[in-house]
N, C-alpha and C positions, 0 to 999 in steps of 0.2 A: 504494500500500500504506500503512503505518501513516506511513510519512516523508513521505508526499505527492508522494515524487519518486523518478525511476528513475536510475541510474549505466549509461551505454553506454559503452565503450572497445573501438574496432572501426577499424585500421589504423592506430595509435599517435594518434587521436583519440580524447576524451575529455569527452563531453558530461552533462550534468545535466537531466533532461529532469522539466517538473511534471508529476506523477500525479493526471488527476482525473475519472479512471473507477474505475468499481466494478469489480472483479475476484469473478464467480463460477466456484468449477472444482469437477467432482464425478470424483470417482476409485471406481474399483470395487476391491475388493480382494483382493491378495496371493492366488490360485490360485483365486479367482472366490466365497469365499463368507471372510465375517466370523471371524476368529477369538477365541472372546470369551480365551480364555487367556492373550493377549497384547494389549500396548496398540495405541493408535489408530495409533501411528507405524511399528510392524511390522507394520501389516495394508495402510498404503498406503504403504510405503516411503518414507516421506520424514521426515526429521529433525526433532524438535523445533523446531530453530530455525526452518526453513522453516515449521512447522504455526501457531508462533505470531504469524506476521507479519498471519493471517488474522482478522477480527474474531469471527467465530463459526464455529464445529463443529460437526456433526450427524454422528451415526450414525445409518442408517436401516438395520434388519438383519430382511428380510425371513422374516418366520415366520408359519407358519400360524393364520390366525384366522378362524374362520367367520363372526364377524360384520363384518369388516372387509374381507374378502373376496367376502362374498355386497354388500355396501356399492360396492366397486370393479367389482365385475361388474353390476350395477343403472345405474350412471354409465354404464359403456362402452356395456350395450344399447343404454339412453332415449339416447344421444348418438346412434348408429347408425338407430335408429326414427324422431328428430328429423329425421336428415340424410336417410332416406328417405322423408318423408310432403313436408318443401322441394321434392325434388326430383320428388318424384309431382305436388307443389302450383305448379309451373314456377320458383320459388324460393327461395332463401335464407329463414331467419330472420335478420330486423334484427338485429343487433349481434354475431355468430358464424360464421366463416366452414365452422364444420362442421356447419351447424345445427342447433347447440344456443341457445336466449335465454339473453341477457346482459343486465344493467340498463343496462351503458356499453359504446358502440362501442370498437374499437381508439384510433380519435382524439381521442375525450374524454377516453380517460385517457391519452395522449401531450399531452395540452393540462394538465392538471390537475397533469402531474409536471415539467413547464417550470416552470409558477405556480406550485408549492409548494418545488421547488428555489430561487427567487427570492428567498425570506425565508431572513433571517437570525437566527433565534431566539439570543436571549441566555438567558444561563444565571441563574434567579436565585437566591436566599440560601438559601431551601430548597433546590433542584436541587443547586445547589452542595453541602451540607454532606450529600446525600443519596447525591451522588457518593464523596466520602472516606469517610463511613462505610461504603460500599457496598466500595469498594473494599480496605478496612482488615479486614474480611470475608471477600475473597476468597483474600486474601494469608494470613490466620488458618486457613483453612479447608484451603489449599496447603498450610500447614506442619505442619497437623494428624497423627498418628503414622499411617500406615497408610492413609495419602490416596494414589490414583493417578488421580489427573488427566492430562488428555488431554495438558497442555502446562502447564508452569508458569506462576505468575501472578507476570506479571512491569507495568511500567510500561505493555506495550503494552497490557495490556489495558482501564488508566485508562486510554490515550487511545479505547481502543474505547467505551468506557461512556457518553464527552462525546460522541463521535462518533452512537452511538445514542441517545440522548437525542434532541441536535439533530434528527434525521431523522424519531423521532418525534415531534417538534414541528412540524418542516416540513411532516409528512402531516398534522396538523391544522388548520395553517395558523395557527399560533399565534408570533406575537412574541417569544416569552418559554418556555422551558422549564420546565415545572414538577417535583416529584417526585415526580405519577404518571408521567411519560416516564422519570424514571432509577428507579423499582424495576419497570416494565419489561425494559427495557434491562439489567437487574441481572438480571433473572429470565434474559432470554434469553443471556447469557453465562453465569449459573450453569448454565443447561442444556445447553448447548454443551461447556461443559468437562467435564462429569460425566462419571463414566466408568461406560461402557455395561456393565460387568462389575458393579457395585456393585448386588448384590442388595436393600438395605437405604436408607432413607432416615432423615433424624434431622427430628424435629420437636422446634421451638423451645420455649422455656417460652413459658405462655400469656402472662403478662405482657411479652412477649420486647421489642419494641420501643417507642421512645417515636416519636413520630411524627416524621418527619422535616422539617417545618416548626419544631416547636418547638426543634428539635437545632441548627438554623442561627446563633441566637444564640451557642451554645455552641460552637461551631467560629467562629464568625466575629466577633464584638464585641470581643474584644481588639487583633487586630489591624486593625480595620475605622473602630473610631471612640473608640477610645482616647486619651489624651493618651502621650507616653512614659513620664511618671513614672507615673500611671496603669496602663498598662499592667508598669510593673517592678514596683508593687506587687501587681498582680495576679498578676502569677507568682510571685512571693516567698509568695503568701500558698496559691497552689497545689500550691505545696513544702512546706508544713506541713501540708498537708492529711493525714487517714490514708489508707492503700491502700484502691481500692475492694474490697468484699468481690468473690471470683470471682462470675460467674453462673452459674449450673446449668448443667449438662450435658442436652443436646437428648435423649431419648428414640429411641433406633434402633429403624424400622417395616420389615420386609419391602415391600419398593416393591411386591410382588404385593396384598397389602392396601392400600396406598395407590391403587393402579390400580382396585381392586374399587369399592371409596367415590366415586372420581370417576367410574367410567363409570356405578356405577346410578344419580348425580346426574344427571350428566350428560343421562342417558338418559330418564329421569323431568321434566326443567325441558324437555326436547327434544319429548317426549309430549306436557306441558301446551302448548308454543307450536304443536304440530300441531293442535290442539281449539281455534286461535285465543285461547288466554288471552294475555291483554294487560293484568298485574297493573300495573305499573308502568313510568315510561319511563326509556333509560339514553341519556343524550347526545342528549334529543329525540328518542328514536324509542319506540314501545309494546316492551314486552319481556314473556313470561313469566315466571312468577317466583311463592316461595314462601318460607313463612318457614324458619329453619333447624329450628325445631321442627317444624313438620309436614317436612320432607324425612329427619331422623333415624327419628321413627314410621313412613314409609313404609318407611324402608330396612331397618330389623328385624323390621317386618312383613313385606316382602319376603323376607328374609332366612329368617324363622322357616321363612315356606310353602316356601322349597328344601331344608328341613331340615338347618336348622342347627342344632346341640344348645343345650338352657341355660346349660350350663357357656361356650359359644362365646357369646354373646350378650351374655352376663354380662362374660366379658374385654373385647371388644369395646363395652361400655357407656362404658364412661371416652374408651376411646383413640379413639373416631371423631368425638367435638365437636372434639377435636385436630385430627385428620387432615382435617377441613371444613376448619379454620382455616387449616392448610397449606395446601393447595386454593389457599386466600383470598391469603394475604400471600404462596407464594412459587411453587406453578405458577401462580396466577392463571388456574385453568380456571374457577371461579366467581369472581364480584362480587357485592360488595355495593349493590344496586341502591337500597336506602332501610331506613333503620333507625329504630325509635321515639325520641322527645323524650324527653328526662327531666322527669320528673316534680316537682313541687313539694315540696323536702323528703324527696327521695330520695337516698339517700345514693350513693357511688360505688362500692360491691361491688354493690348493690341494683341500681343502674342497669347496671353491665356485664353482671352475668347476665340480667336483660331484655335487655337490647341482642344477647347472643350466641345467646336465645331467642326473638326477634320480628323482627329482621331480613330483609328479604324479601333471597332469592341468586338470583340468575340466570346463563345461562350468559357469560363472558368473548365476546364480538365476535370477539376473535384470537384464540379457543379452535380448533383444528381437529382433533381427535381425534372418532373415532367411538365 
């Protein structure tokens, strides 16, 4: 668990045993169906303190959805038709024992999680300062008026943060952790903890973060390479400084809107990759992909022919380059696959609004929503 180690005391012996398997457990809940009225820990009866010992949380709360639905039922057939034409055909499909194809057998990928478990990714200056900021966030967000969170955010969940990092560095096979691996890992424990009752999401100001590479100075140069007197004057001088002004206050979206924006993206970058486009590549592989201007034209074009009034289009004019942007920095169901150069003698308002209107987005790898 988060200690690395287990406490047994079993006939006045008393052992300490290291922990270093993964622990997954799925619980159903409390009289067989989800109660959204109450929280996470009165639906599966177990204690706070026991919930947070876990790195990440899921509610998955099964509801009807015809598209998601006819999607799951599609899979089971072609699984069932697969596994029948194998066995009409005298056998198996390579790599599936229920014949369905797969890219990697069982044993390549028990080969590739020995070798990727083997590295020991270090955490660097970005990673690191993208961790504390991350976590200084989540602790903010906890104590926010009217926050109910699955489980408080407490220290375990910085150790969960470095924990997930690392492992997605390990699955890339990377030496070094960077701070695309912790605003990851930051996404997937903000999603974990949310609470499955919170109809509403807040999106950030658009200026909202500076990047996380450039931040690492700023969390770490005092104490990293400092002199002492150096460093006493630097805080001395950080004490005269004025208060910084507060930052705005995030904007609260019905999460039902925000679910709208990412599935007809979603669903649109999914179309294009079915017709074989292959605008751009993400990680060395071709990808579909589209700028965010033509994807907001589509989607109010879209949008108009379901009929939707002007007065609605009109509202929804401002708030959905936002709610992209969310998407971007904090589901991370789209990426930003390639975005324009700046121009010569282009100033930096000139170049972000190009940049937030020529940027090709493609769907996230680790995206799995239909």
């Amino acid at each position: 668990m988060e200690q690395q180690t287990i406490s047994i005391t079993k006939a006045g012996i008393q052992a300490t045993l290291a922990a270093r398997t993964s622990i997954l457990a799925a619980a159903n809940p409390a009289g067989g169906r989800y109660d959204r009225s109450k929280p996470l820990h009165y639906n599966v009866a177990l204690p706070p303190a026991i919930l947070s010992r876990f790195d990440l949380l899921h509610v998955m709360v099964d509801e009807p959805d015809p598209a998601a639905d006819a999607a799951v039922a599609r899979h089971i057939v072609a699984t069932h038709q697969a596994r029948a034409a194998a066995d009409a055909g005298g056998g198996g499909v390579a790599g599936g024992p229920d014949g369905a194809a797969t890219p990697y057998t069982t044993a390549q990928l028990q080969r590739f999680v020995r070798y990727a478990r083997a590295h020991r990714p270090r955490l660097s200056r970005g990673a690191a300062a993208a961790i504390v900021k991350g976590f200084v966030r989540l602790r903010a967000g906890d104590a926010a008026p009217g926050s109910r969170t699955a489980y408080r955010i407490t220290v375990r969940q910085l150790e969960a943060l470095v924990r997930l990092s690392e492992a997605l560095a390990r699955a890339r096979l990377s030496g070094e952790v960077s701070p695309a691996d912790v605003r990851e890992a930051l996404r997937l424990v903000r999603d974990s903890v949310s609470d499955v009752e919170d109809a509403a999401e807040t999106l950030l100001p658009e200026d909202g973060d500076a990047e996380d590479e450039a931040a690492a100075d700023d969390v770490f140069a005092p104490a990293a390479d400092a002199a002492p007197a150096v460093a006493a004057l630097a805080a001395a001088a950080a004490a005269l400084e004025p208060a910084r002004a507060p930052q705005p206050a995030g904007t609260r979206v019905p999460r039902a809107v925000v679910e709208r924006v990412r599935d007809m993206l979603v669903m649109r970058l999914r179309t294009l990759e079915s017709q074989g486009r292959a605008d751009a590549t993400l990680g060395g592989a071709p990808v579909a992909a589209a700028s965010q201007a033509d994807l907001l034209a589509w989607y109010f074009t879209t949008r108009a022919a379901a009929g939707a009034g002007t007065a609605e289009l009109d509202a929804e004019a401002a708030l959905v380059p936002r709610v992209v942007q969310h998407l971007v920095r904090s589901h991370q169901a789209l990426v930003v696959v390639e975005q324009p150069v700046r121009g010569p003698g282009e100033g930096d308002a000139e170049y972000a609004a190009r940049v937030r209107a020529e940027r090709l987005l493609g769907v996230n790898p680790n995206f799995g929503g239909e």
